[in-house]
C-alpha positions in Angstrom: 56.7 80.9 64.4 58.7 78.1 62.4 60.5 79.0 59.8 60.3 75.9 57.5 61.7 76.8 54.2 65.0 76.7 57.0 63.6 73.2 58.3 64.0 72.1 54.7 66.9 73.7 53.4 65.1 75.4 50.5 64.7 79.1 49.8 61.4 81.3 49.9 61.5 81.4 46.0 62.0 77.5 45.6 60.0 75.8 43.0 57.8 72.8 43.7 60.3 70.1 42.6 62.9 71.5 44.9 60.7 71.4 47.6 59.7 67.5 47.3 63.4 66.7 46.4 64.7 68.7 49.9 61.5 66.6 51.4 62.5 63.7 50.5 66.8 64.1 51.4 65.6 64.7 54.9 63.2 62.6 55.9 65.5 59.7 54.5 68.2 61.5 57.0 66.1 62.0 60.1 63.7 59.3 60.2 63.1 57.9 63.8 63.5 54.3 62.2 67.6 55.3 61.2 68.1 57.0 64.4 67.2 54.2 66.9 63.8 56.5 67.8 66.3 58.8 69.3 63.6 62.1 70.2 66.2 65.2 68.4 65.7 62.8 65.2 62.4 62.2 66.2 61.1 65.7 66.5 62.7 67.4 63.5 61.2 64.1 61.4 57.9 66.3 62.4 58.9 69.3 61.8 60.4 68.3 57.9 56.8 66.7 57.7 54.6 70.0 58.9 56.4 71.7 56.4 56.5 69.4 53.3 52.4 69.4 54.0 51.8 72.9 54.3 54.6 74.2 51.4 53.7 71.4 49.2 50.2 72.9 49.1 50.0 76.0 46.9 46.7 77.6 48.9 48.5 77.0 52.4 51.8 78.1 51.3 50.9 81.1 49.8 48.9 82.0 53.9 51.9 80.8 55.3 54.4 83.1 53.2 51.9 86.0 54.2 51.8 85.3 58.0 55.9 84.5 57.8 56.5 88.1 55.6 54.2 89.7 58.6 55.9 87.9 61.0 59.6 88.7 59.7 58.6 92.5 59.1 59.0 93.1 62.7 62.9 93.5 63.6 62.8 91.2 67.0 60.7 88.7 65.4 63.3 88.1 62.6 66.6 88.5 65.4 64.3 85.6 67.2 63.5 83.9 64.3 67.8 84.0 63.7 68.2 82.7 66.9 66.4 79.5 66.8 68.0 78.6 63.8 71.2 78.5 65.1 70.3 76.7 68.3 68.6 74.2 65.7 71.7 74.5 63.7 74.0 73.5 66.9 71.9 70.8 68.5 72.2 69.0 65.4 75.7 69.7 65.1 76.2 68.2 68.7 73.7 65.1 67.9 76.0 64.4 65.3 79.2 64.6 67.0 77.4 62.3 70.4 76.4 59.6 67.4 79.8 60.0 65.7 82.0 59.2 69.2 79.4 56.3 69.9 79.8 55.1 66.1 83.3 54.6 66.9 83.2 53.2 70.1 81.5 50.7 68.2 83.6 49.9 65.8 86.9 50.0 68.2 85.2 47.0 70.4 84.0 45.3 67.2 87.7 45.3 66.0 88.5 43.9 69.5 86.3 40.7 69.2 87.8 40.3 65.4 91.3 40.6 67.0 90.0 38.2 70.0 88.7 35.9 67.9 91.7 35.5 65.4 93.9 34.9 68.5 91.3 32.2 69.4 91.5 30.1 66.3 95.5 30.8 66.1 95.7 29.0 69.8 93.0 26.1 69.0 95.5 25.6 65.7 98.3 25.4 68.5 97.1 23.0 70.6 95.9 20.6 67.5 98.9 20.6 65.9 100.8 19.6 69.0 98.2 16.9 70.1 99.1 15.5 66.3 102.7 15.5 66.9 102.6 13.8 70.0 100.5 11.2 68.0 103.5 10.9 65.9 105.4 10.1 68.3 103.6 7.9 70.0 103.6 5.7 66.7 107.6 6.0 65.8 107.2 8.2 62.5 111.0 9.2 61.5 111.2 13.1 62.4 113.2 13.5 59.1 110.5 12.3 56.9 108.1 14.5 58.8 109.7 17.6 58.4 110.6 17.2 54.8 106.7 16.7 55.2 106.0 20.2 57.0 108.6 21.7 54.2 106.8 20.8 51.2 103.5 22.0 52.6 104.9 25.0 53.9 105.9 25.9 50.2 102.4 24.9 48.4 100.7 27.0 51.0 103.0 30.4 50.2 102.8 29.6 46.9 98.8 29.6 47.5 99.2 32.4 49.5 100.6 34.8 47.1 98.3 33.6 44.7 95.6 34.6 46.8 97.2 37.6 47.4 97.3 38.7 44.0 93.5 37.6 43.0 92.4 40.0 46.3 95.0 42.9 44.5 93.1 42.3 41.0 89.3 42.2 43.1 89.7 45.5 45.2 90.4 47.0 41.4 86.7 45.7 40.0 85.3 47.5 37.1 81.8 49.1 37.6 79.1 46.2 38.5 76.3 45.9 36.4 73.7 43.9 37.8 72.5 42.8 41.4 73.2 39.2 40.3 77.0 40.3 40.3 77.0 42.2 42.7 76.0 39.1 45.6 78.0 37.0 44.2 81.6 39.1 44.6 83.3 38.1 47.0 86.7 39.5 48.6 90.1 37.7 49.7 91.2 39.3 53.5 95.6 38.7 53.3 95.7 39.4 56.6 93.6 36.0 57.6 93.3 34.8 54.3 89.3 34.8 54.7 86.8 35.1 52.1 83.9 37.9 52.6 81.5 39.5 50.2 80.7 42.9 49.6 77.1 42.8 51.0 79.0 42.4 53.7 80.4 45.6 54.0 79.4 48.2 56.6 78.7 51.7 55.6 78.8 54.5 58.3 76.3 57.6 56.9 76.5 61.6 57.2 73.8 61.3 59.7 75.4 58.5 61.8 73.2 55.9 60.3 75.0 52.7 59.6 73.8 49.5 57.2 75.2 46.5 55.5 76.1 47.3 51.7 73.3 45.1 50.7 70.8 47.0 51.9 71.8 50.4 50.7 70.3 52.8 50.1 66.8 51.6 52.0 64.4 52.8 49.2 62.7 49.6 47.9 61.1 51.0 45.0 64.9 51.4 43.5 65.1 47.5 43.5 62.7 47.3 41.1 65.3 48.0 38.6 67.5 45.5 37.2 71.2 47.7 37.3 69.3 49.5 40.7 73.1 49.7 42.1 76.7 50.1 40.7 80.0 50.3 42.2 83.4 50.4 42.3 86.8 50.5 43.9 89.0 53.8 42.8 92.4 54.6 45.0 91.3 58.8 44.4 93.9 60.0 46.6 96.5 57.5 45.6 97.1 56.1 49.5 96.9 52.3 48.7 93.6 52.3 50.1 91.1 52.3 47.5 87.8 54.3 47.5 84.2 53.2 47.5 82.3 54.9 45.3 78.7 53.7 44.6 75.5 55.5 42.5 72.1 54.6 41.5 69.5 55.8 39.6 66.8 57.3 41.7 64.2 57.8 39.1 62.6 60.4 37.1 62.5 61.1 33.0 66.1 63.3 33.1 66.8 62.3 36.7 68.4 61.5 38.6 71.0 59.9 39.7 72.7 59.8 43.6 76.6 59.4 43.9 78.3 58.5 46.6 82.0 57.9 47.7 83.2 56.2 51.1 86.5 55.8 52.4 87.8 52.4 54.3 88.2 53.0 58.1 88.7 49.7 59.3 89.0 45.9 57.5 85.4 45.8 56.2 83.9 49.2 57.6 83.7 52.1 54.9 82.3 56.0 55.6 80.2 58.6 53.8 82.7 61.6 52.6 81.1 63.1 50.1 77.7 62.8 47.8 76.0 64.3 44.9 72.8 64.0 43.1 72.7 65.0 39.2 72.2 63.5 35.8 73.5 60.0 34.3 77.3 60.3 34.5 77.4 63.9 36.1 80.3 62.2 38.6 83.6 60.9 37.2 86.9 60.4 38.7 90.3 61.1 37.0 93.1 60.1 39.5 92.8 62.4 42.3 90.2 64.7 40.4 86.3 64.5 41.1 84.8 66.4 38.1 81.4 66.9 38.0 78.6 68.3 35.8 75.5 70.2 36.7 73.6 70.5 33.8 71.2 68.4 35.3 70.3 71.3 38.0 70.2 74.2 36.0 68.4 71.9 33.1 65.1 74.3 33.0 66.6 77.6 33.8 64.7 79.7 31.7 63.6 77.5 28.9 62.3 74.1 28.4 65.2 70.9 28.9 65.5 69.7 25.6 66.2 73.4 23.8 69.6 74.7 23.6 72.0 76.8 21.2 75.0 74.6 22.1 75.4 74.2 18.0 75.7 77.8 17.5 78.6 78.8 20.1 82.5 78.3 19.3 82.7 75.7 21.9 79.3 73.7 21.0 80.9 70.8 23.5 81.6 72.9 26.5 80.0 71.3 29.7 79.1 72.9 33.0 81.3 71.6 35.6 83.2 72.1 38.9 86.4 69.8 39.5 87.4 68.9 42.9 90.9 67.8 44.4 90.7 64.7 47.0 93.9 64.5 49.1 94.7 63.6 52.4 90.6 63.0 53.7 89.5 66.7 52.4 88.0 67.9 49.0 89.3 71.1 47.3 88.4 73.2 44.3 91.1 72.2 41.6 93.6 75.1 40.3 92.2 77.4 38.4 91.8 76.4 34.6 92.9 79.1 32.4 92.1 77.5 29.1 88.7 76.8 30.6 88.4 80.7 31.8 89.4 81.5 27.9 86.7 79.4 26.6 84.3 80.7 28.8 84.8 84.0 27.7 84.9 83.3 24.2 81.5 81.5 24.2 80.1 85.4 26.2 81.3 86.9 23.8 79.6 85.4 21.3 76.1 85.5 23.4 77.3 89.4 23.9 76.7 90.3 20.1 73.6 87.9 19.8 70.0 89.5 20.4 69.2 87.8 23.7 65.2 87.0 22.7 62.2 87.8 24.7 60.9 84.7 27.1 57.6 83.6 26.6 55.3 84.9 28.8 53.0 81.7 28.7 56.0 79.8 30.3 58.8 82.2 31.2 61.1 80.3 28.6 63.3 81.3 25.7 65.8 79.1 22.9 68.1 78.6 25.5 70.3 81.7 25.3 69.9 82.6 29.1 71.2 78.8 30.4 73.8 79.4 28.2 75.1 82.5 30.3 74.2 80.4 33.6 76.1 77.4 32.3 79.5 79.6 31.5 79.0 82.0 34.6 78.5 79.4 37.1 81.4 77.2 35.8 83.5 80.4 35.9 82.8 80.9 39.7 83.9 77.6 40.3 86.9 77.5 38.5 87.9 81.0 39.8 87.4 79.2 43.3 84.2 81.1 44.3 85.1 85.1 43.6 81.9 85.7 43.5 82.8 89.3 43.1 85.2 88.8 39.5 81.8 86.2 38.5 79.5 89.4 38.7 81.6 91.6 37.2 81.7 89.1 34.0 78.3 88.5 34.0 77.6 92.4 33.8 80.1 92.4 31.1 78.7 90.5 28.7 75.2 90.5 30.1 73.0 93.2 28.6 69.0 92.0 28.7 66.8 94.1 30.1 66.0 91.4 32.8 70.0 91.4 33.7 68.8 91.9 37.8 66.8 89.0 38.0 68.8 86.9 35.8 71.9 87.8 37.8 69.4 86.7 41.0 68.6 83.3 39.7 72.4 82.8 39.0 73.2 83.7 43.0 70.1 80.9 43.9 71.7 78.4 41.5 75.3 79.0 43.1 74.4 79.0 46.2 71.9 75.7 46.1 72.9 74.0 43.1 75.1 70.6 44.5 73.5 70.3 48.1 76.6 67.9 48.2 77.5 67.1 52.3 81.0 67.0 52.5 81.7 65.2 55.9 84.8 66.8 56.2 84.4 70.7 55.9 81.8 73.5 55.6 82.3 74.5 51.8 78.7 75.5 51.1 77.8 77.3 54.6 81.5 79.1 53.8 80.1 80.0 50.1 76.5 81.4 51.5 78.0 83.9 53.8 79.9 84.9 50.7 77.0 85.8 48.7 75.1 87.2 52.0 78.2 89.6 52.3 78.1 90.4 48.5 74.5 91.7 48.7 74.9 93.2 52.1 77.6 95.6 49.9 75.1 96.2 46.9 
């Protein structure tokens, strides 16, 4: 039996919206189309597919969590059940290291033509120069007036050159583009050949191996209806002298959402996928080598409706969900640990300690706000306290005393351990932070 809450990333308990937004993440990822019809891609396409029909269906997914609950009960079906996963989970981890290699094979014999090329043009330039000096030669010009000649060009080029050299300096540093107008029209000076190129011109290498021009990134053509569909920018984060790509766009919806993306240079023109998030309207910014990011967006409608809040109440009415992020040297870390953060924290649960924690409506399962307030400081507390999940549930049974504290404390483990779905291309953060809360439970 297929397991495909698994297929889809999600979790038994996931809500509808989750389950269309996991949809629609893979079959962007694994569509036959992006994969050159390649039959792994192929077959999981139909797999992602079978499920989204029969989860997105509340009278089929309610038989198929009975027959999957039946179907788990039994000890060897669930070891079983285990064990295709993680062939499924290593196939794809091989496909992806076959299309990687092959990606750079690519781009290795690519870089060969350029460099072929180049030494093309330099000879042709050879051989024309000398069949003009023997020209004249062949009409008596006086040498000395021809290389006072050759001087004085050879000066108003370098002084071109450096001026071209600057203007490229001041382009790779573009502020955020606001329009698709602008954003054809940029162009970028090469110092190396001195050769103009635009940045639809760039090539972006994907997570899943995929690759595309800039211009036609992302492939969703619904997105273009929008005027600013597509910003982007040029950010040295890890201070290298090679400057970042970072690129987001607004993917629709009435509070969401928007999809972030950053890409580092790997050749001349080529750039590749390390890292993306999706969250509300400025949920990524960059601060030097710092990638903060806020998640209010996710846990937006944890326990009470979007718009409500009791941010105006609390001794830090400005506080703001977040996790920061290190980028050095190609791999993303959780920052140091904040201790004036960690104080505010516990000075906003202590506040929500000695206030009544009100009772949710049972028409909707909401309340003022109180209970994403705990989620909020909590959440940003395991984060900051790089992932103790252990000192996190400790605090929240501290200041935590409703009489739903067990299923509150639940929802907080989901949110932690699904809230970013951010693909780092580099490390296995989030598989690293599951096993963490598996082990916690396996000791409760």
């Amino acid at each position: 039996m297929r397991d495909y809450y698994y297929i889809l990333g999600i979790i038994q308990s996931s809500t509808e919206q989750e389950i269309k937004t996991a949809y629609r993440k893979l079959s962007m990822k694994f569509h036959p189309d992006k994969n050159n019809g390649e039959k792994f891609f192929e077959e999981r396409f139909k797999e992602i597919q079978e499920g989204y029909e029969i989860l997105s269906n509340p009278s089929k997914r309610r038989e198929y969590d009975a027959r999957l609950n039946q179907f788990t009960s039994s000890r060897t079906n669930k070891d079983n059940l285990k064990n295709t996963e993680e062939e499924l989970r290593k196939k794809f981890e091989e496909e992806f290291r076959k299309r990687e290699a092959e990606i750079k094979r690519n781009y290795q014999a690519r870089e060969e033509r350029i460099k072929e090329e180049a030494e093309r043009k330099i000879n042709d330039e050879t051989f024309r120069t000398a069949q003009t000096l023997d020209q004249i030669k062949e009409r008596g010009i006086n040498y000395t007036t021809l290389l006072l000649t050759i001087c004085i060009a050879a000066l108003a080029f370098f002084i071109y050159y450096k001026y071209n050299e600057q203007k490229s300096i001041d382009q790779t540093q573009l502020p955020i583009v606001d329009t698709a107008t602008k954003i054809l029209s940029t162009t970028f000076v090469d110092t190396a050949s001195n050769s103009f190129f635009s940045i639809n011109d760039l090539v972006l290498i994907l997570n899943n191996g995929s690759q595309m021009k800039f211009s036609d990134f992302p492939s969703t053509d619904y997105l273009r209806e929008n005027k600013d569909w597509k910003k982007f920018s040029f950010t040295d984060i890890d201070n290298d002298d090679i400057p970042e790509l970072t690129v987001n766009f607004f993917t629709g919806g009435a509070h969401c959402c928007f999809e972030y993306f950053i890409f580092k240079q790997i050749s001349k023109n080529t750039f590749k996928q390390i890292f993306t998030f999706e969250g509300g309207e400025g949920a990524l910014t960059i601060d030097g080598s710092e990638i903060k990011i806020n998640f209010f967006e996710q846990i937006g409608y944890f326990f009470t409706c979007y718009a409500c809040g009791i941010s105006d109440s609390l001794p830090h009415k400005y506080f703001s969900p977040q996790i920061t992020l290190n980028y050095s040297k190609e791999k993303f870390t959780l920052a140091p640990t904040d201790d004036y953060l960690n104080r505010t924290i516990t000075e906003d649960l202590e506040y929500l300690k000695n206030r009544t924690i009100p009772i949710m409506d049972t028409t909707d399962n909401m309340d003022d706000g109180t209970r994403r307030a705990f989620a909020e400081r909590i959440i940003t507390y395991f984060f900051n306290n790089h992932e103790n999940l252990y000192s996190t549930k400790i605090l929240f049974q501290t200041y935590y005393f409703g009489e739903d504290s067990a299923m509150i404390w639940d929802n907080i483990e989901k949110q932690i351990s699904s809230i970013f779905n951010m693909q780092f291309a580099i490390d296995n953060h989030f598989k690293e932070l599951e096993r963490n809360i598996s082990n916690m439970k396996g000791t409760n």
